[in-house]
C-alpha positions in Angstrom: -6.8 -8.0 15.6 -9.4 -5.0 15.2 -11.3 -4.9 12.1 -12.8 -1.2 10.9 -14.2 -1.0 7.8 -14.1 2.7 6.5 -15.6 3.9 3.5 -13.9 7.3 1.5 -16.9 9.1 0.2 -16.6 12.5 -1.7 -17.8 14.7 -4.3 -16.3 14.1 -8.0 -12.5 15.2 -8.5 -12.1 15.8 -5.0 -9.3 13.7 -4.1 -11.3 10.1 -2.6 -8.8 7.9 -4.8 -5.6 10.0 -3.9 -6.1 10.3 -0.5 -6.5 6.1 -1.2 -3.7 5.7 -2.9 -1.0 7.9 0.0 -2.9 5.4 2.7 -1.5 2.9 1.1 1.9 3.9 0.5 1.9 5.5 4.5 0.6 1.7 5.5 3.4 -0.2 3.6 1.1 -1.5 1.4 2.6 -0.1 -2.1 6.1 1.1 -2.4 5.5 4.4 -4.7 2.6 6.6 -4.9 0.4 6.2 -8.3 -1.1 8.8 -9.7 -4.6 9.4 -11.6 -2.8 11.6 -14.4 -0.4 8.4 -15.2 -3.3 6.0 -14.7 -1.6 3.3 -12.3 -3.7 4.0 -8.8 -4.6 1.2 -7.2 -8.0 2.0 -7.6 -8.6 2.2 -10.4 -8.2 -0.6 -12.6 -10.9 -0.5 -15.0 -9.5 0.5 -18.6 -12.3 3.3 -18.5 -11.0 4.3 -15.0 -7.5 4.6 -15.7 -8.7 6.9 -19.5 -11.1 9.0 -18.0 -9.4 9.4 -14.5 -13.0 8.9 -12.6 -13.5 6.0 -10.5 -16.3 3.5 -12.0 -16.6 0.5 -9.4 -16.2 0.9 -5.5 -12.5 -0.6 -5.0 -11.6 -2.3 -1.1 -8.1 -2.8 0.1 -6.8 -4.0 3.3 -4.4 -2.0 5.6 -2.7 -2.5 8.4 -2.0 0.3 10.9 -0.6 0.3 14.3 -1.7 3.6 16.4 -0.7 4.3 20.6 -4.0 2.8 21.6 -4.1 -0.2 19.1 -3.6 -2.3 16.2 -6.0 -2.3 13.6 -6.7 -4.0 10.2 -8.5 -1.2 8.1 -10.7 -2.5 5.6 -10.5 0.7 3.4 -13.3 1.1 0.4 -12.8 3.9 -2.3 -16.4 5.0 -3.4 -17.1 5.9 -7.4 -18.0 10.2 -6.7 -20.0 10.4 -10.1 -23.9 10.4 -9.3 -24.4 7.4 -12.4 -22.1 4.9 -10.1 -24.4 6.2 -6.3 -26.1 2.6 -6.4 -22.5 1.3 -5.4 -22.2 3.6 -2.7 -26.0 3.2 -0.9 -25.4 -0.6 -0.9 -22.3 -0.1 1.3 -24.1 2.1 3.7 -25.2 -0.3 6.4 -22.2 -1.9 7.1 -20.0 0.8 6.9 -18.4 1.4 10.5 -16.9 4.5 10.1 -17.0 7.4 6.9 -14.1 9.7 5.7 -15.9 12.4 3.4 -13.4 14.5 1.7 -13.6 18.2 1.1 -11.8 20.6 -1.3 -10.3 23.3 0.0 -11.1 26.9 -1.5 -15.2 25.9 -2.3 -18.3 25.2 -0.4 -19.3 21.7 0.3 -20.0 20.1 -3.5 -23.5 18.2 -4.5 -22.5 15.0 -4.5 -20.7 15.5 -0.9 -23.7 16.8 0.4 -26.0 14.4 -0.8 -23.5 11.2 0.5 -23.4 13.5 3.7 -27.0 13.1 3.8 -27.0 9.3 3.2 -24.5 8.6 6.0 -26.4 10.7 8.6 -29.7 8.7 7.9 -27.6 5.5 7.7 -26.0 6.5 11.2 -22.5 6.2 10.4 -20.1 8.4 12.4 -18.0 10.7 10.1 -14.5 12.6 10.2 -14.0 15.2 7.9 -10.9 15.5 5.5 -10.4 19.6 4.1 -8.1 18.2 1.1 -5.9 20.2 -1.0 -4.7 22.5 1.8 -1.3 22.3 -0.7 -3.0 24.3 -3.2 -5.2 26.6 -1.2 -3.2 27.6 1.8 -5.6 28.5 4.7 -8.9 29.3 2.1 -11.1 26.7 3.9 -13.8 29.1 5.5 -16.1 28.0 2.5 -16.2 24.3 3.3 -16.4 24.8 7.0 -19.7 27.3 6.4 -21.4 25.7 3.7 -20.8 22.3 6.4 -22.3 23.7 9.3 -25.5 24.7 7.1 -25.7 20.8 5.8 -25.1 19.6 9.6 -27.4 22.0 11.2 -24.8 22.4 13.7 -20.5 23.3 14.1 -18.3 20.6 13.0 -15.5 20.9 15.3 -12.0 22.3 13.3 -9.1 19.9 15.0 -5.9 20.9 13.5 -4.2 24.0 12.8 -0.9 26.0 12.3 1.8 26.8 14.5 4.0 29.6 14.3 6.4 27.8 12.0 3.5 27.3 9.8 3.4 23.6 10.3 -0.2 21.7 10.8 -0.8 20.6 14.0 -3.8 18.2 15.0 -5.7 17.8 18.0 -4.9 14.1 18.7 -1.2 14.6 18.4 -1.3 17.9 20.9 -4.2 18.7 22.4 -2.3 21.1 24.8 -1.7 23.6 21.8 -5.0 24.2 20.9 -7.6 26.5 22.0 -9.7 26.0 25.2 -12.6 26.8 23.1 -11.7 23.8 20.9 -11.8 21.0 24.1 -15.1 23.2 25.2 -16.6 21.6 21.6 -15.5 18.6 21.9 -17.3 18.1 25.2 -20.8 20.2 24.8 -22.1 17.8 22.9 -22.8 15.9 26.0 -23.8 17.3 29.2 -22.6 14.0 31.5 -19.1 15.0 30.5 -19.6 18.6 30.4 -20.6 18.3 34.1 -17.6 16.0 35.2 -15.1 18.7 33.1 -16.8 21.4 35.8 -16.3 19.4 38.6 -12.6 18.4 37.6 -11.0 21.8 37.4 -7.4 20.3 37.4 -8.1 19.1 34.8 -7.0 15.5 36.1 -8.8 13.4 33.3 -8.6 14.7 29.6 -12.5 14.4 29.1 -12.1 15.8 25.4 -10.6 12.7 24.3 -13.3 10.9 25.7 -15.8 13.4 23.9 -13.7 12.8 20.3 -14.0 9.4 20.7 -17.7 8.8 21.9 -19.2 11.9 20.1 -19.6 11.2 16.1 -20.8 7.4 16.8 -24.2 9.8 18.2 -24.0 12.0 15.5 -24.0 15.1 17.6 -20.1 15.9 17.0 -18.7 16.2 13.5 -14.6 16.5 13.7 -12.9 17.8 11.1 -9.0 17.8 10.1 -7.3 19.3 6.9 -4.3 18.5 4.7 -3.1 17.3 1.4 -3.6 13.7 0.0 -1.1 14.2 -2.5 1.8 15.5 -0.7 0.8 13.0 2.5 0.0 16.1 5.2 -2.6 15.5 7.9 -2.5 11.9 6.4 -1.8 9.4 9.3 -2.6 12.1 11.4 -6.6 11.6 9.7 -6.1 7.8 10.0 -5.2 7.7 13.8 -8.7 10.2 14.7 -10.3 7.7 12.3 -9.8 5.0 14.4 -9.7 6.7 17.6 -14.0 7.3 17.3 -16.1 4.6 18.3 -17.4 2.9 15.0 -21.5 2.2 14.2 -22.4 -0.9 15.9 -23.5 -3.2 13.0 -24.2 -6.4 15.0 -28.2 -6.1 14.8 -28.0 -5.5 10.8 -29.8 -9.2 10.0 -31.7 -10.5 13.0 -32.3 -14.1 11.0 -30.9 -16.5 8.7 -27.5 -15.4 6.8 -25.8 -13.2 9.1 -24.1 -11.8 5.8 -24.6 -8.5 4.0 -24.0 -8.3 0.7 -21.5 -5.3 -0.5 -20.4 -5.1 -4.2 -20.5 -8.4 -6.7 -17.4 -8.9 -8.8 -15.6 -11.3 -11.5 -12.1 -12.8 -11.5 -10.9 -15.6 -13.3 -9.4 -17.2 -10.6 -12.9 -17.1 -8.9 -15.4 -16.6 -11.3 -18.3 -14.9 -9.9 -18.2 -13.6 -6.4 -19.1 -11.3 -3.9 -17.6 -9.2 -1.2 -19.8 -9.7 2.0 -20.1 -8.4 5.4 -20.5 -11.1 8.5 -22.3 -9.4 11.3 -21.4 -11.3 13.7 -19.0 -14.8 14.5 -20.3 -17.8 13.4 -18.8 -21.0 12.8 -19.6 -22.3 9.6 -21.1 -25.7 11.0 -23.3 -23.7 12.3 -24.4 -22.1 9.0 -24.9 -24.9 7.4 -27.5 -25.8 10.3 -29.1 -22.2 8.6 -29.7 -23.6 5.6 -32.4 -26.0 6.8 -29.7 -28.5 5.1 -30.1 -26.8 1.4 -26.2 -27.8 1.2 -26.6 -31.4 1.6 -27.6 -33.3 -1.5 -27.5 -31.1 -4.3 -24.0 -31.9 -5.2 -20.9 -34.2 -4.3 -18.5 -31.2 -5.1 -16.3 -29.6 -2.0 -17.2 -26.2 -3.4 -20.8 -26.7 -2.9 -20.8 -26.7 0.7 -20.1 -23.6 2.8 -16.3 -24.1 3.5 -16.1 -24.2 -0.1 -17.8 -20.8 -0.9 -15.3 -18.3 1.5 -12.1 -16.9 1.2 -10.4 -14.3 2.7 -10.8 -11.1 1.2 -6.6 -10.1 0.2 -5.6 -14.1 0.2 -4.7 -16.3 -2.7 -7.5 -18.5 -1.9 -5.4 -21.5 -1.0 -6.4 -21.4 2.8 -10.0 -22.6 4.0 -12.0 -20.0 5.5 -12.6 -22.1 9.5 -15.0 -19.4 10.6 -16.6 -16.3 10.0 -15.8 -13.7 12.2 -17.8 -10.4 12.7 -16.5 -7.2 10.2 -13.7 -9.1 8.7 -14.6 -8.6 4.8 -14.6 -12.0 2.8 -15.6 -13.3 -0.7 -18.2 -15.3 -1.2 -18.4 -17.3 -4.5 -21.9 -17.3 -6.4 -24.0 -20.6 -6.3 -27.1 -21.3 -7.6 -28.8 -22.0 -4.5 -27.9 -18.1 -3.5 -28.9 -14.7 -4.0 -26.3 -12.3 -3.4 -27.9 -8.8 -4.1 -25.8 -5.8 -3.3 -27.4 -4.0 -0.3 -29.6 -6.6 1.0 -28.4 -9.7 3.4 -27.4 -13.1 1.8 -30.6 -15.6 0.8 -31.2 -19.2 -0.6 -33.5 -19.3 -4.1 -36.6 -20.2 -2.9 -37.4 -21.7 -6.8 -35.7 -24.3 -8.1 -36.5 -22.9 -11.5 -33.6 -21.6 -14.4 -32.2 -18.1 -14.3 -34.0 -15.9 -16.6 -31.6 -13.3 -19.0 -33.7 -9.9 -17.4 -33.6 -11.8 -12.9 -31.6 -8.6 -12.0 -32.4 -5.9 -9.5 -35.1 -3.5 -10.6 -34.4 -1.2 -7.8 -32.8 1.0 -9.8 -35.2 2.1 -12.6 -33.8 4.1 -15.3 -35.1 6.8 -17.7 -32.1 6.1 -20.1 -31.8 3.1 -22.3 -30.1 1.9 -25.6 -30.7 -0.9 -27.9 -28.0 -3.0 -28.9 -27.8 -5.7 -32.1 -24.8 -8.0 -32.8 -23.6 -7.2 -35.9 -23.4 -11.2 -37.1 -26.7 -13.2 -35.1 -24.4 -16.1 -34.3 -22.7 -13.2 -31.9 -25.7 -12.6 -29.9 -25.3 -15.7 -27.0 -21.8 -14.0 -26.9 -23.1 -10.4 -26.3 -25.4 -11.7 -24.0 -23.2 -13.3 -21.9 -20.9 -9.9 -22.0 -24.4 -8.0 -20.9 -25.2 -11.0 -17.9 -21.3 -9.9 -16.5 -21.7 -6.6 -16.6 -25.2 -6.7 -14.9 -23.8 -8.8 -12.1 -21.0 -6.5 -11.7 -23.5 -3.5 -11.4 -27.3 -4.0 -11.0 -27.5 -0.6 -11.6 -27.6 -1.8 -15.2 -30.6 -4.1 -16.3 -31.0 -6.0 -19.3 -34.1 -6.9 -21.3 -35.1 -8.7 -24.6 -37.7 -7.4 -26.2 -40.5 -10.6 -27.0 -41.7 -9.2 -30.3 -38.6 -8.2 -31.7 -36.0 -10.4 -30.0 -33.7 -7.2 -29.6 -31.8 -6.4 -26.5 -32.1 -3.5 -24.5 -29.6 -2.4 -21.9 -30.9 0.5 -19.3 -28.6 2.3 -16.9 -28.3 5.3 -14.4 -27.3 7.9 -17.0 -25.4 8.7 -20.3 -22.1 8.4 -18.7 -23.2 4.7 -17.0 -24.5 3.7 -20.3 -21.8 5.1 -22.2 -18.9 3.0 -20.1 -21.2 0.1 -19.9 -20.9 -0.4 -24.2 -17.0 0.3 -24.0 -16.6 -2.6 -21.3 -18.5 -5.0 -23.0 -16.6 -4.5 -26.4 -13.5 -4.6 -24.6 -10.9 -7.1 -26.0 -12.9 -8.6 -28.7 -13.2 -7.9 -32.6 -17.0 -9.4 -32.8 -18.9 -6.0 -33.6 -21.9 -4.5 -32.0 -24.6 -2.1 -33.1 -26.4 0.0 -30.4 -28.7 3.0 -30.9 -28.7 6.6 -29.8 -29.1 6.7 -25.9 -33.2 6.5 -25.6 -34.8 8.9 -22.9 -38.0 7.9 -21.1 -41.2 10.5 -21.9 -44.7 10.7 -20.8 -47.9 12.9 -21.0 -49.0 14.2 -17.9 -52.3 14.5 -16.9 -52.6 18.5 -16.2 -53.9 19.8 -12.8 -57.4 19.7 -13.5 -61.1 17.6 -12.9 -62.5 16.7 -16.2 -66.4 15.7 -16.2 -67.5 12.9 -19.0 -70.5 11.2 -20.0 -69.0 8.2 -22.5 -71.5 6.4 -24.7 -71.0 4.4 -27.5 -73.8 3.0 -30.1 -73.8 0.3 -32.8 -76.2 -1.4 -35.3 -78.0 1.6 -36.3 -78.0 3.0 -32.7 -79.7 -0.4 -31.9 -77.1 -1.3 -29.4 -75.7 0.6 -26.8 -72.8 0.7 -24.5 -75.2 2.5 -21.8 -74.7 5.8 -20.2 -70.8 6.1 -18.1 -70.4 9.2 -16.1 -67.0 10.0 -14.6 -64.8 12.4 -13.8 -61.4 12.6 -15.3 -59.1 14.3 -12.4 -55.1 14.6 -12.0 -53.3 12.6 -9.3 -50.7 13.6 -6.9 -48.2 11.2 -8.8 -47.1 9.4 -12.2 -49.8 6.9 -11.1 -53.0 6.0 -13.0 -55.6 4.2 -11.4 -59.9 3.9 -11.1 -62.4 4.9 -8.3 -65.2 3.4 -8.3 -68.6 5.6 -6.5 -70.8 2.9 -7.1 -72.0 -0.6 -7.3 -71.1 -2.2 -10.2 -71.2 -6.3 -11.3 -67.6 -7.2 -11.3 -67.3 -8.2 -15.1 -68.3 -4.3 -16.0 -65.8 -3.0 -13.5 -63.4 -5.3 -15.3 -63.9 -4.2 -18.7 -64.1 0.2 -17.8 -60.4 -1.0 -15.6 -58.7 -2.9 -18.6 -60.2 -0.2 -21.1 -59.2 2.3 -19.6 -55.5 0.9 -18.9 -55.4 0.5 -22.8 -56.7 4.3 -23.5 -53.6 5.4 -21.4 -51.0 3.6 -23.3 -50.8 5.8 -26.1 -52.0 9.3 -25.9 -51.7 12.3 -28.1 -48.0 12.4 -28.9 -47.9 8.7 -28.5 -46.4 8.3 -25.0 -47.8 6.3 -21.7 -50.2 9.0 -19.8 -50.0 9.1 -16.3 -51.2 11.6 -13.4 -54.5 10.4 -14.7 -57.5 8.5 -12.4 -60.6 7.9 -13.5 -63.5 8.4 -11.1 -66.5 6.8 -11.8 -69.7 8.7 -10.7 -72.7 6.2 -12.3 -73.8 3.5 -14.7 -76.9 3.2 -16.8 -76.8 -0.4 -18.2 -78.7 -0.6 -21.0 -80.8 -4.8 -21.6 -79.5 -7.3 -23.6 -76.7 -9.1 -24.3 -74.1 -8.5 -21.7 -71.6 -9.1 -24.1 -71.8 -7.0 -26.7 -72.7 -4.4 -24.0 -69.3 -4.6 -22.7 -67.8 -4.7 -26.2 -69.5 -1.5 -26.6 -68.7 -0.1 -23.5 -64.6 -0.6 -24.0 -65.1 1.3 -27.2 -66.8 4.2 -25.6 -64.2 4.4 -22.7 -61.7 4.2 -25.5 -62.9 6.7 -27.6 -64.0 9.2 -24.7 -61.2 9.4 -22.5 -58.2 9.7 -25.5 -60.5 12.5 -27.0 -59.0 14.7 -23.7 -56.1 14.2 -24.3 -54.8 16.9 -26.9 -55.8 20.1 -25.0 -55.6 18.2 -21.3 -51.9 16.0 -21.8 -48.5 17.7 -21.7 -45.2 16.0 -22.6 -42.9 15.6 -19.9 -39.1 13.9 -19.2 -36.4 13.2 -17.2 -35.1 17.0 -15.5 -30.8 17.0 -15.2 -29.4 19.2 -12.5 -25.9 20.0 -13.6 -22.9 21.9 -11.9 -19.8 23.1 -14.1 -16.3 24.1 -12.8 -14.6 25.9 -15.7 -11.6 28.8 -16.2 -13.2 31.6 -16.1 -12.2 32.5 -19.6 -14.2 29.4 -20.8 -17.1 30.5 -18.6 -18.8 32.5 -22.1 -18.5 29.8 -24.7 -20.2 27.3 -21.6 -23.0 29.4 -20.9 -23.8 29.7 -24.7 -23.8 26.0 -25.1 -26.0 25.7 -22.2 -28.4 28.3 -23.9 -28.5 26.5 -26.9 -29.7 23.3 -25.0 -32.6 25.4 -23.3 -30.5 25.0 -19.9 -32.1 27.4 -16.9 -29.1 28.8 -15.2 -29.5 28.6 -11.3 -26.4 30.6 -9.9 -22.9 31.3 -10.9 -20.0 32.3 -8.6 -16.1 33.1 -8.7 -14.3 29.8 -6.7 -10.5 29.8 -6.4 -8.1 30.1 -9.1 -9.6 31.8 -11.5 -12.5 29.0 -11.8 -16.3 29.6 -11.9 -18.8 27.3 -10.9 -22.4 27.5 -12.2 -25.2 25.3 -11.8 -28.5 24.7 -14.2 -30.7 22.6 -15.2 -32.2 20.9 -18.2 -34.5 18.2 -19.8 -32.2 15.0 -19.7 -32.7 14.7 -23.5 -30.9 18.5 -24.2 -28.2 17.4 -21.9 -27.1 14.4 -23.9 -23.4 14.4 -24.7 -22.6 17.6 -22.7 -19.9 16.7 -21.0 -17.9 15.5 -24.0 -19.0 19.0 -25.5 -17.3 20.8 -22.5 -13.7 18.7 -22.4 -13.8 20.1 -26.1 -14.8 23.5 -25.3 -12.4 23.6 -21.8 -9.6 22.0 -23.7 -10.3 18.8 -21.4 -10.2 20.4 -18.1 -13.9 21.7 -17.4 -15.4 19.4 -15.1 -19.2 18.9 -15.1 -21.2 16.7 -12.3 -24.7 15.5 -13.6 -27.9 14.5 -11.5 -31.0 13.2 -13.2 -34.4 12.1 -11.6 -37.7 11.4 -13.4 -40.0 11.6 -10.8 -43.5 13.2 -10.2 -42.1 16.8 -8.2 -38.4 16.8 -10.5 -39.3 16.7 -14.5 -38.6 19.3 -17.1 -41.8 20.1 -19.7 -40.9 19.6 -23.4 -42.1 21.8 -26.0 -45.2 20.9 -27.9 
């Protein structure tokens, strides 16, 4: 048996968990078709999935699929499209073998396409194109094909088309039908094989096949077919090209120790905490054990403590023993103490032998956006808890924190939507109420672009005592950072006290937020006799006192900066640009798309943006559609108003 595991990647609302869904009823796997209007895909099973008809988790299902040159067991994984949920997609990246990325007929290639297009390129995973909704928009696919060859910096090669009948025809199924143009593409990509097609002018050995199938694994040839997911067309035709490419070689992923790569983490009761995990390569599992440097033995007499314990077969009931691990074929792995299964990143043993703490999740997704919950009743709160530590494991894109000096609990996410499904899946199923605040948006002062000269001083007892004379410079940095330059020789305990002083004098600044773009560069030092103490005493009050007194006229407020696209009716496109206005949104561009819809893009502070989208269901009668990108980072903030 061949293993391939594919990923379905696409913009939001173009069709990734249709085109799922008719795979599986073309492979056998489900006898009717679901739908995400009547909310019973298999997909999406989330409550919140199947109520907002948006996919929240990354979803895998096994399909068998026989094809002329093989028989394969496709290890198919519907991706989340909304930019909150991206975390689940990067973390697939470097095992994915081969990448469907679904276009919509009648537009240009959408944001969230052409950032994942992006993602795969640098991840090198060969891609096949997928023009969807060819039912609806007839041959107006231009757009998509345009606006790709602009992302790809080069063609992508168009493989199916109609014949006189109207009927779609694809390359794989009849090559002899199509253009000579179109087996010309397929082979200039390469010049070994445009060569041999020279030198074979009868044509004796169909070299374009050889091109389609070598081609997108170098990322030099980018194949394209079209259809519908909904009605099936261009369906198992898209499968077969699918698994006619060469797939990414993933064998040199993890060079030591666990040759298993982490995907997604889930919950079931039959399992408890798991995760589905990537081997990359075969490996008998006596053999890692011997990996373990024999963590396995001792620590417990249980059978599910040891390796053969911890696997099953991703799709079984769990009653068979996993003998072996072989390369590609997905599997679950149960959580254990003595592991770290972060999403993204190869399997590892704890190195401490030390208790989990409430807030030992991935930080590598930091997040402007926060809220604070409170349990209603304090006996709750080991309960809510618990609810927060599941939903974190599901999705380190969340990350929980107790505050010290308040005992509160904060939960951070990826956005307002992320946060917003986060509280509705913890209070699922359960009459214990919670309190939570208003989503909280990170801020800060920025330092502005400028160099600041500043002699700080500070004297006591009657001018008796003195901090001695510090000149510096205050100057912007190229970042968000804030750190100290030292241009002289200074004793290390006075180099300590102007660091930590002037850490302090940046915590708070003059509309009470962290400053940061900010570096101190110190020029010289007069130190002044005496006690060395109080001298340093002295000298943290001066730094103090000096360097917040810039900060009115030289600090401005900035947050978090939203990009956001609209599709709307074009009779709603008025009362959507006057919301936007009222939110002090900058309107980028606006054009006509097909059927009557316009598409606009803008962009906002985060904190204007905040429940947006619910605005426009309301204003759209439930059928605008809005996609939402937020970054906080040192080129990409948005300036509030003083």
């Amino acid at each position: 048996m061949t293993y391939r595991t594919i990923g379905i990647f696409a913009h939001i609302d173009s069709g990734k968990t249709t085109l799922t869904e008719r795979i599986l009823f073309e492979a056998g796997v489900i006898s009717a078709v679901g739908t995400i209007e009547d909310g019973n895909t298999e997909s999406d099973q989330l409550q919140e999935e199947i109520e907002r008809g948006i996919s929240i988790r990354t979803s895998f299902h096994l399909v068998p699929w026989k094809t002329s040159f093989g028989t394969f067991e496709i290890q198919l994984i519907d991706t989340p499209g909304h930019i909150d949920f991206r975390n689940q997609v990067t973390d697939l990246l470097p095992a994915m073998e081969t990448a469907i990325v679904v276009l919509e007929a009648g537009t240009v290639v959408q944001s969230q396409a052409r950032l994942v297009i992006e993602e795969l390129r640098m991840a090198k995973v060969p891609m096949v194109f997928f023009i969807n909704k060819l039912d609806r928009f007839g041959d107006d696919y231009l757009d998509s094909l345009v606006s790709l060859e602009e992302i790809l910096g080069g063609a992508p090669v168009s493989l199916f088309q109609k014949d006189k009948f109207g009927t779609l025809e694809f390359y794989l199924n009849n090559a002899s039908s199509f253009p000579k143009t179109v087996k010309e593409e397929l082979l200039s990509w390469n010049d070994d094989l445009l060569i041999s097609s020279w030198n074979d002018p009868s044509g004796q050995t169909d070299l374009s096949m050889i091109g389609l199938r070598t081609g997108p694994k170098t990322g030099k040839l980018y194949p394209v077919y079209g259809g519908s997911a909904k009605t099936g067309e261009g369906v198992r035709e898209l499968l077969d090209l699918v698994l006619w490419t060469e797939p990414k070689d993933t064998g040199e992923l993890i060079s030591s120790g666990f040759p298993l790569l982490v995907l997604s983490r889930r919950m079931a009761p039959d399992i408890g905490r798991y995760a589905v995990v990537y081997p990359t390569k075969d490996m008998e599992l006596t053999s890692l054990k011997k990996i373990t440097l024999d963590e396995w033995d001792g620590k417990s007499s249980r059978e599910e403590s040891k390796p053969e314990g911890l696997f099953q077969f991703l799709g079984s009931d769990g009653a068979s023993r996993v003998p072996a691990l072989e390369k590609g074929k997905l599997i679950l792995l149960k959580s254990h103490n003595d592991l770290v299964l972060l999403p993204g990143n190869p399997v590892s043993l704890r190195k401490n032998e030390v208790a989990k703490d409430r807030t030992d999740v991935s930080n590598r997704y930091p997040s402007p956006f926060s809220i604070v919950i409170e349990p209603e009743e304090s006996s709750d709160k080991e309960f809510w808890l618990c609810r927060l530590e599941e939903l974190v494991w599901e999705d380190p894109g969340y990350r929980l924190e107790i505050k010290e000096d308040t005992g509160q609990i904060v939960l951070y996410g990826r956005g307002e939507l992320h946060l917003e499904i986060g509280i509705r899946r913890i209070s699922e199923k359960t009459e214990k109420k919670l309190s939570f605040s208003s989503i909280n948006i990170a801020k800060l002062e920025l330092f502005k672009k400028m160099s600041h000269k500043v002699a700080l001083e500070h004297r006591a007892f009657e001018d008796q005592k003195s901090s001695g004379a510090l000149i510096a410079v205050l100057e912007d940095t190229a970042d968000f950072s804030k750190h100290i330059a030292f241009e002289v020789s200074l004793p290390e305990e006075v180099k300590h006290s102007i660091e930590t002083s002037f850490m302090e004098a940046c915590l708070h600044g003059f509309y009470g937020e962290e400053v940061c773009g900010l570096r101190l560069r110190v020029l010289s030092y007069e130190m002044p006799k005496g006690d060395l103490q109080t001298t340093l005493t002295l000298l943290k009050v001066a730094i103090l006192a000096g360097v917040k007194e810039c900060f009115p006229s030289n600090t401005y407020l900035v947050c978090p900066l939203t990009e956001i696209e609209v599709m709307v009716d074009a009779d709603h496109l008025g009362v959507v640009l006057s919301d936007l206005s009222r939110r002090n949104a900058k309107v980028v561009s606006i054009f006509e798309a097909v059927a009557g819809k316009s598409h606009l893009k803008a962009n906002a502070s985060a904190q204007n943006l905040l429940g947006f989208s619910g605005a426009l269901r309301n204003m759209t009668k439930g059928i605008g559609i809005s996609w939402e990108r937020t970054a906080f980072t040192s080129e990409f903030y948005a300036v509030l108003k003083e």
